[in-house]
C-alpha positions in Angstrom: 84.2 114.0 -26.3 81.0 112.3 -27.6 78.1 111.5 -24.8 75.7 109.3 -26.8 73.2 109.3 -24.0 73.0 112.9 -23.5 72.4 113.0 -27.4 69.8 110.3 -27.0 67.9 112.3 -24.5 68.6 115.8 -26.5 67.2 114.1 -29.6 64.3 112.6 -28.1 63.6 116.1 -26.4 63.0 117.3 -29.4 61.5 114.4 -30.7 58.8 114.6 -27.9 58.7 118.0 -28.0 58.0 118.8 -31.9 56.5 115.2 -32.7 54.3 114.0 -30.2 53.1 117.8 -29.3 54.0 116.8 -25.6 52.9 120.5 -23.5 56.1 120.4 -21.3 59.7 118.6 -21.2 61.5 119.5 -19.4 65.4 117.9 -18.4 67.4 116.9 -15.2 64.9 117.2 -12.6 65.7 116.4 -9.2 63.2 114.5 -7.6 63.8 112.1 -3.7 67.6 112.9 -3.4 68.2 112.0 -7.4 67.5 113.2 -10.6 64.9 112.3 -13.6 66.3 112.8 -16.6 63.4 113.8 -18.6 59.6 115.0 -17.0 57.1 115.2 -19.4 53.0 116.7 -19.1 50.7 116.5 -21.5 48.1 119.1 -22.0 45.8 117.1 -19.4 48.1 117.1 -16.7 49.9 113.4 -16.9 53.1 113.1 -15.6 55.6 110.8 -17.9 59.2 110.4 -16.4 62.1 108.6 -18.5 65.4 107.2 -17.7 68.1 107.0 -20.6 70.7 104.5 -20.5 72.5 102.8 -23.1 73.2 99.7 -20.9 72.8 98.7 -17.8 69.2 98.2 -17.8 68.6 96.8 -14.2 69.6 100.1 -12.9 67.5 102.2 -15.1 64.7 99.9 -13.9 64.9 100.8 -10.1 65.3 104.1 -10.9 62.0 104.6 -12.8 60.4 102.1 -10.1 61.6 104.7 -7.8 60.5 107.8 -10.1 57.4 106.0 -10.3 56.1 107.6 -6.9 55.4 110.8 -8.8 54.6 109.9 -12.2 51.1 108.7 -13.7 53.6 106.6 -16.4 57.6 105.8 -15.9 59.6 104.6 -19.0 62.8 104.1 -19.5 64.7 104.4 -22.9 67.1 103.1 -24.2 69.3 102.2 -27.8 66.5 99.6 -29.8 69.5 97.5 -30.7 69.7 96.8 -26.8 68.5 93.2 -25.2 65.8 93.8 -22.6 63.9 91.7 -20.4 60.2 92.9 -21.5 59.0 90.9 -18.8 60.4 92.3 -16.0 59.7 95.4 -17.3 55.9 94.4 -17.7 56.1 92.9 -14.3 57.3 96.2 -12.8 54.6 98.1 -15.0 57.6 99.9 -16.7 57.6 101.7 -20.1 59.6 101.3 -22.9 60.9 103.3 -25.4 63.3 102.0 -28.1 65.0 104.5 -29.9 66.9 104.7 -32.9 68.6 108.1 -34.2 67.6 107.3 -37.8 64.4 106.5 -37.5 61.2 109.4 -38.3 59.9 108.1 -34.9 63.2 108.4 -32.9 61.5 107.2 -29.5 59.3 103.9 -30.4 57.0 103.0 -27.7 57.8 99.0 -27.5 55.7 98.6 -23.8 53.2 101.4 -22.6 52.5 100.6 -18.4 48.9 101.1 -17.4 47.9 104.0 -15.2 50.6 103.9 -12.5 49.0 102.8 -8.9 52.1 103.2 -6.7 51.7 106.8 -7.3 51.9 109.1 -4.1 50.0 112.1 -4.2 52.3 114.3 -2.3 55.3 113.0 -4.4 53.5 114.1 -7.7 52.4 117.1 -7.0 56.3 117.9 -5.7 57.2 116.7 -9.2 55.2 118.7 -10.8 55.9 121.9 -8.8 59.4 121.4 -9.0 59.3 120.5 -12.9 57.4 123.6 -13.8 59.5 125.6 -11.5 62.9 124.3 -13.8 60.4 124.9 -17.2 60.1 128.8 -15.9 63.6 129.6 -14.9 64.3 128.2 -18.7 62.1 130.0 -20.3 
């Protein structure tokens, strides 16, 4: 049986991954009783979460609001063919990624969020621990 958002987040693993030159993604990691479904760091240390859905936008919004508490930048992703309120999304300093499977750039940035504020320390450095702990034991 076909799963297009698991392929949309496999393909934009790699796309992340081999494209961007993004140090660490890693998949599925738990994070305040739920789970983020992709972590990235970049080679200075900024934490990027993403949420993947192929509808139902207003609940991929509170969960990156939520995943927001350990990540310097939350996006979420989703197909670009989707409608999206770009101003609630601005309004909740959300990210955006658009992504289309044909495309050389399979992950389009359509809103990049400013430095994230709502950020707790402890929470991030939990993310990050527990995101490099999942990177090791799948290695």
């Amino acid at each position: 049986m076909k799963n297009p958002e698991l392929d949309m987040v496999l393909d934009c693993q790699k796309f992340f991954k081999d494209e961007v030159g993004m140090a660490t993604v890693v998949l599925e990691v738990p994070f305040l009783n739920r789970c983020i479904d992709m972590v990235m760091i970049n080679e200075k240390g900024v934490i990027f979460t993403v949420e993947f859905k192929i509808s139902n936008i207003r609940h991929a919004i509170r969960q990156a609001y939520d995943h927001a508490l350990g990540a310097d930048y939350a996006f979420i992703c989703m197909p670009e063919t989707t409608k999206i309120n770009m101003e609630l999304l601005k309004s909740k300093n959300i990210g955006l990624f658009l992504y289309n499977p044909f495309s050389e750039n399979k992950a389009r940035t359509a809103i990049c969020p400013t430095f994230n504020k709502r950020k707790v320390k402890l929470f991030s450095e939990m993310l990050r621990k527990t995101t490099m702990k999942i990177l090791k034991e799948v290695e």
